[in-house]
KELUMKOL-735145 format. One line per 2 residues: number of its first residue (from 1); their letters; for each residue x, y negated, z of C-alpha. Coordinates in pm, 1 decimal. Last residue first. Example, Ala and Ser with C-alpha at 12.3 -4.5 7.8 and 13.67 -1.06 7.14 Angstrom:
<tortors>
2	SA	1367.0:106.0:714.0 | 1230.0:450.0:780.0
</tortors>
This chain:
<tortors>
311	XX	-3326.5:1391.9:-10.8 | -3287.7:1452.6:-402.7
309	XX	-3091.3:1075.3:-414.4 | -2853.9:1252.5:-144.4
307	XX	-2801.6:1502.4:-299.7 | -2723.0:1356.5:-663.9
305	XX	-2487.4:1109.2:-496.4 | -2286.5:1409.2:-318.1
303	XX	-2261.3:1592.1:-675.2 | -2109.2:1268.8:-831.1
301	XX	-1867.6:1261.2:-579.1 | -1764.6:1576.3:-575.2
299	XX	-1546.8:1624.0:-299.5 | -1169.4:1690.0:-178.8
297	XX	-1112.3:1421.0:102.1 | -775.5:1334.6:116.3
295	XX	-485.5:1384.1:381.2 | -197.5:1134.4:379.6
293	XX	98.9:1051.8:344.9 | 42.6:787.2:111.3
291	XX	-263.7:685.4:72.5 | -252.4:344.3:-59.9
289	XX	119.5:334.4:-160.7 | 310.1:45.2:66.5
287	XX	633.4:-61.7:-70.6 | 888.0:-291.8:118.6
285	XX	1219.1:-435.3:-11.5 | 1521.5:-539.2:212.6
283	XX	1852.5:-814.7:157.2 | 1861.3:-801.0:-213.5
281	XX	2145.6:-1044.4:-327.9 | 2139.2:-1312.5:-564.4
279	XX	2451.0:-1532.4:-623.5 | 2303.4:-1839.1:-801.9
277	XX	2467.7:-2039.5:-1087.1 | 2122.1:-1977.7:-1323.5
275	XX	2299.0:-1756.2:-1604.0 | 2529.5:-1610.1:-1390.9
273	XX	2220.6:-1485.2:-1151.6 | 2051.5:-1368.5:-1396.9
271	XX	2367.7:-1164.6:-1520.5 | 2435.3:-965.7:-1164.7
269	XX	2054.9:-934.8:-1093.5 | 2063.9:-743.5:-1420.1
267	XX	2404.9:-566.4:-1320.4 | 2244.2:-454.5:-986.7
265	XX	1953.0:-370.0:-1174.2 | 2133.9:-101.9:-1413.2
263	XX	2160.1:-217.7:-1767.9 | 2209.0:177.3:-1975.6
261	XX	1860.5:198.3:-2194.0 | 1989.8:-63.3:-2394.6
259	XX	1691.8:-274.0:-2409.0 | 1693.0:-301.7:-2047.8
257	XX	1344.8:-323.6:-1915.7 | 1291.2:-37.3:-1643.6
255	XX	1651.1:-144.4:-1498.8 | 1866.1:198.7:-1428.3
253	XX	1868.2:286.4:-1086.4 | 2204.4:153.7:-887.2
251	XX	2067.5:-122.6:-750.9 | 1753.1:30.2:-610.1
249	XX	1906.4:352.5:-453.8 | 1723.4:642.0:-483.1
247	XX	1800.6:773.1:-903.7 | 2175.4:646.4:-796.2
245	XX	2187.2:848.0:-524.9 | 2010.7:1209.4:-700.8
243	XX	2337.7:1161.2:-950.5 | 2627.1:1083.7:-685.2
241	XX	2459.8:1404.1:-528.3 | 2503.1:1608.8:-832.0
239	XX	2880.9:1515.6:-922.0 | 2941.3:1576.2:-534.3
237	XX	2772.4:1920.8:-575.8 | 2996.9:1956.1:-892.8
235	XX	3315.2:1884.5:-756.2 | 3287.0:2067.6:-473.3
233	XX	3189.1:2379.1:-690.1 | 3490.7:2330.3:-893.3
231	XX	3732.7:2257.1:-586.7 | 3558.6:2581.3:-448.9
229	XX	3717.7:2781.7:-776.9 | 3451.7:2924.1:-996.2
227	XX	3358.1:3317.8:-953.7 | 2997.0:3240.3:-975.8
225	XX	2900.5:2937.4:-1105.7 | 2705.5:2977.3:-1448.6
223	XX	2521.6:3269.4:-1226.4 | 2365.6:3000.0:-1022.1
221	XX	2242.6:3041.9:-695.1 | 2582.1:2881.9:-536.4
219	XX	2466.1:2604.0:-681.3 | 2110.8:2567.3:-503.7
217	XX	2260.9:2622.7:-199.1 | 2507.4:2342.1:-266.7
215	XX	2288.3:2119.5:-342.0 | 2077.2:2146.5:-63.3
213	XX	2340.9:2161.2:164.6 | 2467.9:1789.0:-7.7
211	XX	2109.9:1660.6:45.1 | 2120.0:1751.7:431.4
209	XX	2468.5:1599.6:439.4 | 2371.7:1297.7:212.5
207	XX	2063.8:1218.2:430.2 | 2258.2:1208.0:771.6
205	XX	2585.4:1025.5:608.3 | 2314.5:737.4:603.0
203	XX	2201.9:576.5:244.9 | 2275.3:185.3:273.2
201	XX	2607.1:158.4:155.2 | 2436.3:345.1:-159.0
199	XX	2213.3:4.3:-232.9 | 1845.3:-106.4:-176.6
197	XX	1763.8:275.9:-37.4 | 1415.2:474.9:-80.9
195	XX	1386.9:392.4:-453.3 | 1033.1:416.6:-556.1
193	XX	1054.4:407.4:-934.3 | 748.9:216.3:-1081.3
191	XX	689.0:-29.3:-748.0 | 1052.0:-84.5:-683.8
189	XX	1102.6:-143.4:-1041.3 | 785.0:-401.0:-1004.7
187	XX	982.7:-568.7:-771.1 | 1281.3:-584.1:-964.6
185	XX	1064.0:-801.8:-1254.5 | 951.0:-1021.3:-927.7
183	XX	1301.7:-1089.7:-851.3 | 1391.7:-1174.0:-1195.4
181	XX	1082.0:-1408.7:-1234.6 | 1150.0:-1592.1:-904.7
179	XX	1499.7:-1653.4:-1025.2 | 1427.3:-1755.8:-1338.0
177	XX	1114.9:-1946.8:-1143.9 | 1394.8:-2124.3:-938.8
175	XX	1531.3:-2079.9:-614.3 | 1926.7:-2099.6:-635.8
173	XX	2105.9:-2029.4:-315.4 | 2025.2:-1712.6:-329.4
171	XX	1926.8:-1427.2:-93.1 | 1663.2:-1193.6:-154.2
169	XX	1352.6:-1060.2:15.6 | 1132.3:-835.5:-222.8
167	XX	777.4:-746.3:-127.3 | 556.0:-469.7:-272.5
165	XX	174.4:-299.1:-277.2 | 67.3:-25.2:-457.1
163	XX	-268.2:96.3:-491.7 | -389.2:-250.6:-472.2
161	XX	-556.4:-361.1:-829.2 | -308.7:-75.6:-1012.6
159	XX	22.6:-277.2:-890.0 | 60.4:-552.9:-613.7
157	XX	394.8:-751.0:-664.1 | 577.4:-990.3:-377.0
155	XX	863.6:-1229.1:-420.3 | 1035.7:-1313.2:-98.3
153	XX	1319.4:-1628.3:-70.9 | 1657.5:-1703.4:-13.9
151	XX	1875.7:-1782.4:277.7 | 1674.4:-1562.1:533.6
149	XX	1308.8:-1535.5:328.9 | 1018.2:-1396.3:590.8
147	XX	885.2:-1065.0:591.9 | 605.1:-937.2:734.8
145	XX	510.4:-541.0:751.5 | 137.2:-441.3:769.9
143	XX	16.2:-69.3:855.7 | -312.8:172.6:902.7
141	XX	-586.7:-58.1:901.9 | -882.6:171.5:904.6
139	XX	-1251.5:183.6:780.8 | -1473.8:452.8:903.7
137	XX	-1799.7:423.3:634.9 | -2105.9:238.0:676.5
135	XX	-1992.8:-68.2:561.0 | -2159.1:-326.3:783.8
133	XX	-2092.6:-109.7:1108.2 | -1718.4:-99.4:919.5
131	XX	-1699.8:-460.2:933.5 | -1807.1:-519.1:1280.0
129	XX	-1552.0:-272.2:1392.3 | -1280.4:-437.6:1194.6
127	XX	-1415.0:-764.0:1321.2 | -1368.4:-630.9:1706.7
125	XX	-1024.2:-485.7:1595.2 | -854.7:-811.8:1457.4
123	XX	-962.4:-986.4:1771.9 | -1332.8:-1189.4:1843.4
121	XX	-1441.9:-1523.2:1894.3 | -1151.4:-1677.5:1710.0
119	XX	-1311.6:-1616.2:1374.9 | -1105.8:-1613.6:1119.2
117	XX	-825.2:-1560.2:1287.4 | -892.0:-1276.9:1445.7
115	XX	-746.4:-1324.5:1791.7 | -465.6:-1075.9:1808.0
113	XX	-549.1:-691.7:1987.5 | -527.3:-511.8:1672.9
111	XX	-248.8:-659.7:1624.0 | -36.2:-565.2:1922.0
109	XX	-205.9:-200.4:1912.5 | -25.9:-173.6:1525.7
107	XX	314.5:-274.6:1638.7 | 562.8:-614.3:1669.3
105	XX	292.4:-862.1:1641.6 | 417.0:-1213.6:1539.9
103	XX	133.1:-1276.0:1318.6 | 38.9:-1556.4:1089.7
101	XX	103.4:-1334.5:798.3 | -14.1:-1073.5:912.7
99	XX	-408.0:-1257.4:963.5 | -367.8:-1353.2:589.1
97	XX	-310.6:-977.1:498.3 | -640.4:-918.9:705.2
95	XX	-842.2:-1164.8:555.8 | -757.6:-1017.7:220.7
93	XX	-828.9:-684.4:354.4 | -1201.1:-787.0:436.3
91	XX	-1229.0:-981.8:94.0 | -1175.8:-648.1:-25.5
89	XX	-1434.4:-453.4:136.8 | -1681.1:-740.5:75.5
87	XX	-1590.2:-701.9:-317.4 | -1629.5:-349.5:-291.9
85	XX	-1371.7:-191.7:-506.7 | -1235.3:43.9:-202.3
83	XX	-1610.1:93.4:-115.2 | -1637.3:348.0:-424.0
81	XX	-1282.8:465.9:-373.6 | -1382.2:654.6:-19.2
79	XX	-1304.7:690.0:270.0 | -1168.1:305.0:381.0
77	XX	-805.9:287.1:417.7 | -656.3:-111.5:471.9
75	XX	-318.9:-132.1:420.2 | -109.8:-425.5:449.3
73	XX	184.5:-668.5:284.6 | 320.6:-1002.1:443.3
71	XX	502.8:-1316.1:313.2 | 733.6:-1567.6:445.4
69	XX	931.4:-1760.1:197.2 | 822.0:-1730.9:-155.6
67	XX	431.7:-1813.3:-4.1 | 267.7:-1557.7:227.9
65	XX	-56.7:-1279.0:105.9 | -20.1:-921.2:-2.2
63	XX	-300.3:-649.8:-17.2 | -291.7:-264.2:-30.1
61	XX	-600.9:-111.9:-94.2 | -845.3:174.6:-1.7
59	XX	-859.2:541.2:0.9 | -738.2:799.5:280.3
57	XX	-1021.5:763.9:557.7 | -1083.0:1113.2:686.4
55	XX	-1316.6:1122.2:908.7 | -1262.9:1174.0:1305.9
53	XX	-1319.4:826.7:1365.3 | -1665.9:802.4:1230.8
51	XX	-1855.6:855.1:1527.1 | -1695.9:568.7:1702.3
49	XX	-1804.0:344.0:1432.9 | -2203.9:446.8:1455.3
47	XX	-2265.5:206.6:1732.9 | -2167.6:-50.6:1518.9
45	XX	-2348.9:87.9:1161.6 | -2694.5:7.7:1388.2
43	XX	-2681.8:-358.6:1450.0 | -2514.6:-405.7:1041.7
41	XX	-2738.6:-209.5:877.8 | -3045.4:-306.6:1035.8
39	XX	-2881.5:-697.8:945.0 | -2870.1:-594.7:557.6
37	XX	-3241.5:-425.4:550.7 | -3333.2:-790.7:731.9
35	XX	-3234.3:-939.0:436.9 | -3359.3:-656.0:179.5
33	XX	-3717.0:-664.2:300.8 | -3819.9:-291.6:177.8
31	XX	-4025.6:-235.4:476.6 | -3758.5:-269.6:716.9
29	XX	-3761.8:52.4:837.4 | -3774.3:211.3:490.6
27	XX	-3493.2:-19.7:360.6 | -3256.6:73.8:615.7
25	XX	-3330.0:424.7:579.5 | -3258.6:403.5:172.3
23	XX	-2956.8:210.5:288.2 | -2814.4:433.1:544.2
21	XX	-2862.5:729.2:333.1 | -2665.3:538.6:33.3
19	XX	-2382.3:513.6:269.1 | -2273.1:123.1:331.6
17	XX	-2083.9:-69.3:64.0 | -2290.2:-399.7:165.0
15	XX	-2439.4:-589.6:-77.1 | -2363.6:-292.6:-342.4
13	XX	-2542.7:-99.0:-117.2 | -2824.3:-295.0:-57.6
11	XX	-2847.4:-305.0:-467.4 | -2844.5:86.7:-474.8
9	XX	-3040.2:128.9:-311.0 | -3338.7:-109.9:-465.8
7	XX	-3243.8:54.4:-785.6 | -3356.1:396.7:-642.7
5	XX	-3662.8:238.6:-538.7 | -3838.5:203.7:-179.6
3	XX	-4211.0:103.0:-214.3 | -4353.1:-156.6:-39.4
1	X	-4510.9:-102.4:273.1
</tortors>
């Protein structure tokens, strides 16, 4: 039997982003033959998926795929960020973005349960099983959201190699790459800033109530305050709010670029649009954060390798 080598790991591993335990076994059962190392891998990882859905898989990517008029972003978690930048991890998600795109699912069960359409043999969740008995880790696809251009177009953005993923619909009746280009610069606002609202008309009395309490409390906690007349206090809590609305509200946040510090992205859209004859209007803007909302893993990576090496 040939002997097993650290550097042999760690190539099966980069072939196939599986656990560095599964490779080192996978290589001592198949007598250090990588190919058949690669299909061990992949006939035992399978019945190993169920196992695997109690882990926490918080790491990943966010991909995009579409044209300027219908496009479609995901996110695919895996555990952890050493498979995240595996190339067959990522051509996974790639696959999956295209697969959105095409869809017409309305939920997460509905797409799972599409013909994958790279293979028509099996649906989205058969291949995502498949792929994670490659893997060797518990792989999930936690969202996608398509959007398709009404009068207009989509621009999309994806910021730090996937952690952050965005799509911009607009209407115009002017698309050009000034256009495209101003769109795309707002979508990288969106990515930077994280407005929760496209404009104030869009906030809901719900959120400024529970914001305006806030506010208040936190007022009436200040000794600069006390004793002021309520029209004072009003004034300020609504001076406040006004504030904390136009730091969530796309069009109202100040443009990252404008050289005078003062440009809001309303009145950047505003002046593209003079320039190129074009009304342009943000309909809806997505953003997808790899891990957002979610629980993470607190290890030592470097101490987990060095263990399992040692075994």
């Amino acid at each position: 039997m040939a002997e097993i080598t650290a550097s042999m790991v760690k190539e099966l591993r980069e072939m196939t982003g599986a656990g560095m335990m599964d490779c080192k076994k996978a290589l001592n059962e198949c007598g250090g033959n990588m190919e058949e190392a690669v299909d061990f891998l992949r006939k035992s990882g399978a019945a190993k998926a169920v196992k695997k859905e109690s882990r926490i898989a918080a790491e990943g990517i966010c991909r995009i795929a579409g044209d300027d008029q219908v496009c479609a972003v995901v996110e695919v978690n895996s555990e952890t960020d050493f498979v995240a930048k595996n190339e067959q991890f990522q051509n996974f998600v790639e696959a999956v973005a295209k697969q959105a795109v095409a869809s017409d699912a309305a939920d997460m069960d509905a797409f799972l349960a599409e013909k994958w359409i790279e293979d028509g043999s099996k649906t989205v969740s058969e291949a995502l099983i498949e792929k994670i008995a490659v893997i060797g880790e518990k792989l999930s696809i936690r969202r996608f959201e398509k959007v398709a251009a009404q009068n207009g177009c989509v621009v999309s953005y994806v910021h730090g190699g996937g952690r952050i993923g965005v799509i911009v619909e607009a209407q115009t009746a002017v698309v050009n790459d000034a256009v495209k280009e101003a769109l795309t610069n707002v979508a990288m606002q969106v990515a930077a800033l994280n407005p929760k609202y496209v404009a104030t008309g869009d906030v809901s009395e719900e959120f400024k109530a529970h914001e305006r309490e806030i506010i208040a409390d936190q007022i009436a906690q200040d000794p600069k305050m006390a004793g002021k007349p309520e029209k004072v206090i009003e004034g300020a809590v609504m001076g406040r709010l006004n504030k904390e609305l136009k730091e969530v509200c796309l069009l109202e946040q100040v443009y990252v670029k404008a050289e005078d510090g003062k440009q809001t992205v309303a009145q950047y859209l505003a002046q593209v649009g003079k320039e190129n004859g074009a009304e342009i209007t943000i309909k809806k803007f997505v953003r997808f954060e790899t891990g957002e909302g979610l629980e993470k893993k607190n290890e030592d990576f470097a101490a987990e390798v060095a263990a399992q090496i040692k075994a």
